[in-house]
C-alpha positions in Angstrom: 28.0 -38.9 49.5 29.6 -36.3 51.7 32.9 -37.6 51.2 32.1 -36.9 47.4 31.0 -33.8 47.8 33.9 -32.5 50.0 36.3 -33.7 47.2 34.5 -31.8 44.4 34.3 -28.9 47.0 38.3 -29.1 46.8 37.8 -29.2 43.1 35.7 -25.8 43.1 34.0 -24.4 45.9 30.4 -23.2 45.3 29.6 -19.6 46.3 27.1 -20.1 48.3 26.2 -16.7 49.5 24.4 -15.8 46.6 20.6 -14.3 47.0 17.5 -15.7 45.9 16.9 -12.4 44.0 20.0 -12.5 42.8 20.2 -15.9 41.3 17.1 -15.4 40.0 18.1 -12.2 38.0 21.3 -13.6 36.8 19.6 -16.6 34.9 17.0 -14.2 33.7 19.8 -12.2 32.2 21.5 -15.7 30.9 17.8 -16.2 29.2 18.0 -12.3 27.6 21.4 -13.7 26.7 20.3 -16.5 24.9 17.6 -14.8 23.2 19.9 -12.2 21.6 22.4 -14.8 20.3 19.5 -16.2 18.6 18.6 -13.5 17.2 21.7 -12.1 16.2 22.4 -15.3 14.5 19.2 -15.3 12.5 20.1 -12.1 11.5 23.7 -12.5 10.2 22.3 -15.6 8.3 19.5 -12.5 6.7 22.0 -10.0 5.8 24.0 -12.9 4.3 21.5 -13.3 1.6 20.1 -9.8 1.8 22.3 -7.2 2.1 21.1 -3.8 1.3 22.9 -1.3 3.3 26.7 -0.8 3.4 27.4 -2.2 6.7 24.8 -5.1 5.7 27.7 -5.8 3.2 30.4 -5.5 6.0 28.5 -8.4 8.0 28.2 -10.2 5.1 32.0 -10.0 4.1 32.8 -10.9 7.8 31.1 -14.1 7.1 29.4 -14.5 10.7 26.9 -16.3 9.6 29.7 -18.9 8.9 30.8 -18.4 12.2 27.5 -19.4 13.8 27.4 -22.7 11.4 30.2 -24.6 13.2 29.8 -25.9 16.6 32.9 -23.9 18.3 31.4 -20.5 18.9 28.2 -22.9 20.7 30.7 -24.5 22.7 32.3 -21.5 23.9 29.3 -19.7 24.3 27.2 -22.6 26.4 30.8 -23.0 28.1 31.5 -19.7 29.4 28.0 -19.4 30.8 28.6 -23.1 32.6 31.6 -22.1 34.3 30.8 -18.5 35.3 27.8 -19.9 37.1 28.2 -19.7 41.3 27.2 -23.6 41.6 27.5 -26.7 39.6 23.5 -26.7 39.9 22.9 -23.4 38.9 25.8 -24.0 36.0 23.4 -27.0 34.7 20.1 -24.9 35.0 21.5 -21.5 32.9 23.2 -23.7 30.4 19.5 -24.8 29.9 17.9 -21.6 30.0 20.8 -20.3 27.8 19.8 -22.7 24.8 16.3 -22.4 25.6 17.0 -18.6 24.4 19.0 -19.3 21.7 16.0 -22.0 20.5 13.5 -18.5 21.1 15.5 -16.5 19.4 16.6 -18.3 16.7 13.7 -20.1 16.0 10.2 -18.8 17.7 10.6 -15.1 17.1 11.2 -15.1 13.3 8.0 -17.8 13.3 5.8 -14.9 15.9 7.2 -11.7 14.1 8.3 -12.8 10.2 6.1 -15.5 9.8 9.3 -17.7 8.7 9.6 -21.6 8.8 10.3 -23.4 11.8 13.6 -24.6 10.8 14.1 -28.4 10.8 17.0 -28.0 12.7 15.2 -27.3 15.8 15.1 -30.9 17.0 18.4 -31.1 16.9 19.1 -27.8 18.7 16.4 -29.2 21.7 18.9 -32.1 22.1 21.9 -30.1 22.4 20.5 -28.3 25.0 19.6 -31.4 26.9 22.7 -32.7 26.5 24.6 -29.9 27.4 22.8 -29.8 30.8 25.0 -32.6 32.0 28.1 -31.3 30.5 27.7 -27.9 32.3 28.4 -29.1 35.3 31.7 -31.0 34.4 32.3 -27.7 32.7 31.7 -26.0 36.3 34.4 -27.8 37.5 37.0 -27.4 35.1 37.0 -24.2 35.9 39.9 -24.6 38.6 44.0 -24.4 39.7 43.8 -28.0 40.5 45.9 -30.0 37.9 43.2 -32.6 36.9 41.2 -29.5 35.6 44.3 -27.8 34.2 44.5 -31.3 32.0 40.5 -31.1 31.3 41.2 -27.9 30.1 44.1 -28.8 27.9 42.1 -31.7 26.2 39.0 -29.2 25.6 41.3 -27.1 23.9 42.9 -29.7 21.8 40.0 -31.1 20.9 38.7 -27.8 19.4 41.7 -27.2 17.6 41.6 -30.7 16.3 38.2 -30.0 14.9 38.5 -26.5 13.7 42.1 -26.8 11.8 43.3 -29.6 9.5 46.2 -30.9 11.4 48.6 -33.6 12.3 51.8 -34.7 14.6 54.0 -31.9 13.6 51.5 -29.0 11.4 48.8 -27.2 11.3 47.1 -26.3 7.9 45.1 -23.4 7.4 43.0 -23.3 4.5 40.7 -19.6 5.0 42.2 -17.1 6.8 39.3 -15.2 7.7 37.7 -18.8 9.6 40.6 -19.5 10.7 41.2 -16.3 12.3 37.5 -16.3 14.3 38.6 -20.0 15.3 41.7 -18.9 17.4 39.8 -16.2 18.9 37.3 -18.9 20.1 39.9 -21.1 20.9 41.3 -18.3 23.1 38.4 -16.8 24.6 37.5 -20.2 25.7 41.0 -20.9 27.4 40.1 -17.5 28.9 36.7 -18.6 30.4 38.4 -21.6 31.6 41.1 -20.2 33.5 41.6 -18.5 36.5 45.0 -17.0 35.6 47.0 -15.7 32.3 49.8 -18.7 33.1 46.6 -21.2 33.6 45.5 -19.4 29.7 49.2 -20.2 28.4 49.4 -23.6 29.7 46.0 -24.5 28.8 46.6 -23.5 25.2 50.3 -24.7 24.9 48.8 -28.3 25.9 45.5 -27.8 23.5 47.7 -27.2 20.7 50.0 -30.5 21.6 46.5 -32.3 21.9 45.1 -31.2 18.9 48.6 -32.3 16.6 48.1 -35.9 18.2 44.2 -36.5 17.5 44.9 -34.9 13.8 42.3 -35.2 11.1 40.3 -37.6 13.2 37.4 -35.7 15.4 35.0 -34.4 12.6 31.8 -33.0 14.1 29.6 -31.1 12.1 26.9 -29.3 13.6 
């Protein structure tokens, strides 16, 4: 077990010098987070039905409720708060508070303050949070120089781009321009996240993108 734990340590070093109080605060603020994702995406979905006021329209036009539909924006969301966690623990603990928010926010408060429906899609959002317990700490480790997580990172990318672009061996085919464009910006922001350097970011993308031509059409994943 130690010798496992010293090779993950060369993987990613915890920070272990953290305070109680201040590990606490942070996954309160990780909960606040979650909570105002949620309800920011039940909101976006309102105004797309409902808008009223000129920059109601402008949401609407922007089409984040869309955005919110597909998994990517999830995975980068649930990913960047994994990896920006000081320990793989505490990564698999605010990924679980984090979707615990999003479940409050996007679910529980328009039930408490609106008196809306629980949507049926609430099941399905308590077993991506369970799930994504697990996966935070892999996440928490991918989050390093070492090559083996430089090559994680790569096929994270590439299987992003596989699902959120029509594409094969030697294109990629984009279909609406306004999606598409929020995709790379995920796509991005999640190299970001990933990364601890802008050559790490370039790499990381350069291999997603060579990933993502070779699994094509085939990883279809709707949330």
């Amino acid at each position: 077990m130690k010798n496992k734990l010293e090779f993950l340590n060369r993987i990613r070093e915890p920070e272990l010098g953290t305070s109680k109080a201040a590990s606490i605060l942070s996954t309160i603020l990780v909960l606040m987070f979650g909570v105002c994702i949620g309800v920011f995406r039940e909101a976006v979905h309102y105004f797309s039905t409902n808008s009223t006021i000129w920059w109601q329209d402008i949401v609407k036009d922007l089409e984040f409720d869309m955005v919110f539909e597909k998994l990517p924006v999830w995975f980068m969301l649930g990913l960047t708060v994994a990896v920006c966690s000081q320990r793989p623990l505490k990564a698999a603990i605010n990924e679980l508070v984090f979707f615990i928010g999003v479940i409050v926010g996007f679910h529980l408060l328009p039930k408490i303050f609106a008196d809306a429906e629980v949507p049926e899609s609430t099941s399905k959002w308590i077993m991506i949070a369970a799930i994504s317990v697990p996966l935070a700490v892999v996440f928490w480790y991918s989050k390093s120089r070492s090559w083996g997580s430089i090559a994680f990172d790569c096929l994270i990318l590439g299987v992003m781009g596989a699902y959120c672009f029509e594409c094969g061996l030697v294109y990629f085919h984009f279909t609406d321009m306004l999606m598409d464009m929020f995709n790379i910006v995920i796509i991005v922001l999640t190299a970001i996240a990933l990364a601890t350097g802008v050559i790490q970011v370039v790499v990381s993308l350069i291999g997603g993108v060579i990933i993502a031509m070779a699994l094509g059409p085939m990883i279809q994943m709707p949330l």
